[in-house]
Backbone bond lengths (Angstrom), bond angles and torsions (degrees), N, CA, C in turn:
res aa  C-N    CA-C-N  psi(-1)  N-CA   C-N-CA  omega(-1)  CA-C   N-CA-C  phi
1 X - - - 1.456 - - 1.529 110.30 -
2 X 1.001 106.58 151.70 1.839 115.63 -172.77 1.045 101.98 -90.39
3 X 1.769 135.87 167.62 1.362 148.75 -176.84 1.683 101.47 -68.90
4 X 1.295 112.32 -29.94 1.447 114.61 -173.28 1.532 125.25 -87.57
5 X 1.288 100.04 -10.54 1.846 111.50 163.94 1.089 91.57 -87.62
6 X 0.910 157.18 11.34 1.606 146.16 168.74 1.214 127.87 -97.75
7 X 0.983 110.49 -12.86 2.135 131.24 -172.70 1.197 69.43 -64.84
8 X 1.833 87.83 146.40 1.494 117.55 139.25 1.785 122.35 -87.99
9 X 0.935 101.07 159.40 1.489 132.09 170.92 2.127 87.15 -10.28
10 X 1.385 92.87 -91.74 1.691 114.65 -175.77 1.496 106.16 -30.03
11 X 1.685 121.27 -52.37 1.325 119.16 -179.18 1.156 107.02 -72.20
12 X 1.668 161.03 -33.56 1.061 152.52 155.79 1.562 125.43 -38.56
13 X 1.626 102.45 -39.57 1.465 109.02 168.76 1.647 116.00 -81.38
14 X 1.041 86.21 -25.63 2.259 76.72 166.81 0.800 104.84 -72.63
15 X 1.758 133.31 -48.45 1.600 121.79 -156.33 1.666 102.64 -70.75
16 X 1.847 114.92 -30.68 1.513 118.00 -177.35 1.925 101.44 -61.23
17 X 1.357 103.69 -47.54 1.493 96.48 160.02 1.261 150.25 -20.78
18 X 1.472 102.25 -72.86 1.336 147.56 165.36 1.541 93.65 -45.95
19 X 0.932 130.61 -78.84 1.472 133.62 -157.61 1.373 101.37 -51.66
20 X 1.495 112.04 -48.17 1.469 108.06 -143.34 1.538 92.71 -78.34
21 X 1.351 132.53 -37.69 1.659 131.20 158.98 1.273 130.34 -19.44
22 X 1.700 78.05 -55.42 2.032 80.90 -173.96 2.098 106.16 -83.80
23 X 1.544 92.30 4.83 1.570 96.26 -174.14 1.597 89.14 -91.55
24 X 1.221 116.41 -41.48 1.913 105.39 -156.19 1.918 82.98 -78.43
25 X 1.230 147.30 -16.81 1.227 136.31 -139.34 1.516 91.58 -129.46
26 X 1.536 121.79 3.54 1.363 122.16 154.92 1.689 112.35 -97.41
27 X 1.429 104.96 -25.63 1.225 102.63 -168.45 1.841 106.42 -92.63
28 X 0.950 111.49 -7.90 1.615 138.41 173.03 1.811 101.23 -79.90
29 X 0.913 111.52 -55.10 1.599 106.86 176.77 1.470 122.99 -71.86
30 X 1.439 112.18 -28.89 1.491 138.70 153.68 1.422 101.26 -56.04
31 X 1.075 150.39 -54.31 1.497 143.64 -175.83 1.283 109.70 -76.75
32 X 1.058 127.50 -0.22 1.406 132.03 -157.91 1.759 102.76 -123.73
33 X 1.175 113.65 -9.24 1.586 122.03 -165.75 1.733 90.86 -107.12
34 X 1.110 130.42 -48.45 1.306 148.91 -160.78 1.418 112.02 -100.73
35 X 1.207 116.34 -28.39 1.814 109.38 153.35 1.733 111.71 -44.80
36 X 1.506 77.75 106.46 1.850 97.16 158.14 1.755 126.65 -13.11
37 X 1.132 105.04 -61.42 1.611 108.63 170.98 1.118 114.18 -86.95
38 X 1.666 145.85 1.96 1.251 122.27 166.51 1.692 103.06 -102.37
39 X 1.257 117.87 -14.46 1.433 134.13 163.93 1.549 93.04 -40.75
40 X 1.520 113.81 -74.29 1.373 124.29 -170.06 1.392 105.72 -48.02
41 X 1.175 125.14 -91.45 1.321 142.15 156.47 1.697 107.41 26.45
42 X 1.307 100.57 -75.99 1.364 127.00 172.74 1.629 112.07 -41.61
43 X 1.487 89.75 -62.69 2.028 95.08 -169.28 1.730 95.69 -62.57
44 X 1.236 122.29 -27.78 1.375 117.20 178.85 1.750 123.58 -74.83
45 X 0.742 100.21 -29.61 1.806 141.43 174.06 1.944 80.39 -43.87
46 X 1.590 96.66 -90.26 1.278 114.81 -164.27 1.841 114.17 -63.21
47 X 1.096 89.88 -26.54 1.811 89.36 173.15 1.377 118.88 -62.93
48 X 1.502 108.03 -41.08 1.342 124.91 169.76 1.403 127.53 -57.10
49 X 1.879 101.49 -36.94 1.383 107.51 -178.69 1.526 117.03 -65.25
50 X 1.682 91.96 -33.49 2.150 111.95 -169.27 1.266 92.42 -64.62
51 X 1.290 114.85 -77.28 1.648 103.24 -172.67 1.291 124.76 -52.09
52 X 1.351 114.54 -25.62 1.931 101.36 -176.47 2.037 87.37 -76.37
53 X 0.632 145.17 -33.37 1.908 157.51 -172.36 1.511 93.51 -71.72
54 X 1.067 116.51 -15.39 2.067 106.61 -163.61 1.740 76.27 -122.01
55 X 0.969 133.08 -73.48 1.806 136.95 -160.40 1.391 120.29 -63.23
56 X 1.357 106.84 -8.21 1.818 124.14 -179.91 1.122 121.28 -141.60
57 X 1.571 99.44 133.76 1.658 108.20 176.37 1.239 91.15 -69.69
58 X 1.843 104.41 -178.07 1.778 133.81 163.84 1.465 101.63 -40.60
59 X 1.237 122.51 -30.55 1.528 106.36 -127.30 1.740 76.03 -119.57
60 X 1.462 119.86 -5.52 2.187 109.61 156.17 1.561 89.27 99.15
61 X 1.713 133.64 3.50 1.073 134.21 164.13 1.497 118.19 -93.03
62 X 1.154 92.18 155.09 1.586 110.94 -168.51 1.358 120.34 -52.38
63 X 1.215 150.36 103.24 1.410 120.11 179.16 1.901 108.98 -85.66
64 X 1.020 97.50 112.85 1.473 114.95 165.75 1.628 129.49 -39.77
65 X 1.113 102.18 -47.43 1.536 112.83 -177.26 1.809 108.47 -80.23
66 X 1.389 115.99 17.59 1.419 143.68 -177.06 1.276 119.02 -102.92
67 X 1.702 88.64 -83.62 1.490 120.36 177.04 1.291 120.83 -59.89
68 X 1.507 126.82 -29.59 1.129 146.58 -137.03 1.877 95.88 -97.22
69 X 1.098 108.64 -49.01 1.483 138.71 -168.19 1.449 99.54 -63.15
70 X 1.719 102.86 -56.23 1.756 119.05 -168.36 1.659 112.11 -67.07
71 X 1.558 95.72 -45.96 1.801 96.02 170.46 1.508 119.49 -54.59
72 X 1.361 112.07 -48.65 1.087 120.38 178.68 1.517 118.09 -57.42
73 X 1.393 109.56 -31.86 1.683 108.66 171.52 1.466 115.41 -64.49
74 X 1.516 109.04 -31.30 1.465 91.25 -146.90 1.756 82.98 -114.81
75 X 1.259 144.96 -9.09 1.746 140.17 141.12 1.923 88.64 -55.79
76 X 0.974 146.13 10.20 1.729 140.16 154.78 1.074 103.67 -67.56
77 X 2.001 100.07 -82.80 1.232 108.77 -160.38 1.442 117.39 -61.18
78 X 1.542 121.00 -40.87 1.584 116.86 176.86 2.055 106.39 -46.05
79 X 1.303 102.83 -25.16 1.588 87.64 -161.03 1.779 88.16 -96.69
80 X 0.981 121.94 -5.04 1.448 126.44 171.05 1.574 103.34 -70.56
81 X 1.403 121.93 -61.29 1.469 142.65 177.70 2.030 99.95 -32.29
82 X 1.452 88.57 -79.40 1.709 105.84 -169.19 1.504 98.07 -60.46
83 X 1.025 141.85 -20.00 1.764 139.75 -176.33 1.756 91.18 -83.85
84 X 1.415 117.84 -60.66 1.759 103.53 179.79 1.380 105.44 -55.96
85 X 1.717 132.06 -53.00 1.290 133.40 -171.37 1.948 108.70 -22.10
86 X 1.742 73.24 -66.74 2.066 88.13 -166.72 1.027 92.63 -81.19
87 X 1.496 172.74 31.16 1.371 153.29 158.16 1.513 93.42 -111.68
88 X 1.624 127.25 -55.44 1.232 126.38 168.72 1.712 128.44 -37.36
């Protein structure tokens, strides 16, 4: 016989205990991963991380040949925007 046919009554109900804890406190961390705003949170988290990783050297400076390109796109489109505005 194994150590575990041997519990009494009391030790069976802790371990039914026991289980069900680490069950509501898995399924609690599971609700907590999949909530809508920490979902977000997250994808923002990491968007933030890519670009500061893509827009900066080691050394927390700018890389230019990056940044340089991206400003320039988007001083485009704003002057693209205000050129339809007033011609529209």
């Amino acid at each position: 016989m194994s150590a575990k046919d041997n519990r009494s009554l009391d030790e069976i109900e802790k371990d039914i205990a026991r289980n069900r804890d680490d069950l509501a406190a898995t399924i609690d961390e599971l609700a907590f991963r999949v909530k809508p705003a920490n979902v977000a949170k997250r994808q923002v988290d990491e968007a933030k991380t890519f670009v500061d990783r893509t827009a900066r050297n080691t050394d927390g400076s700018l890389r230019l040949e990056v940044v340089g390109p991206a400003v320039g796109a988007v001083v485009l489109l704003v002057a693209l925007a205000v050129y339809n505005r007033v011609r529209g």
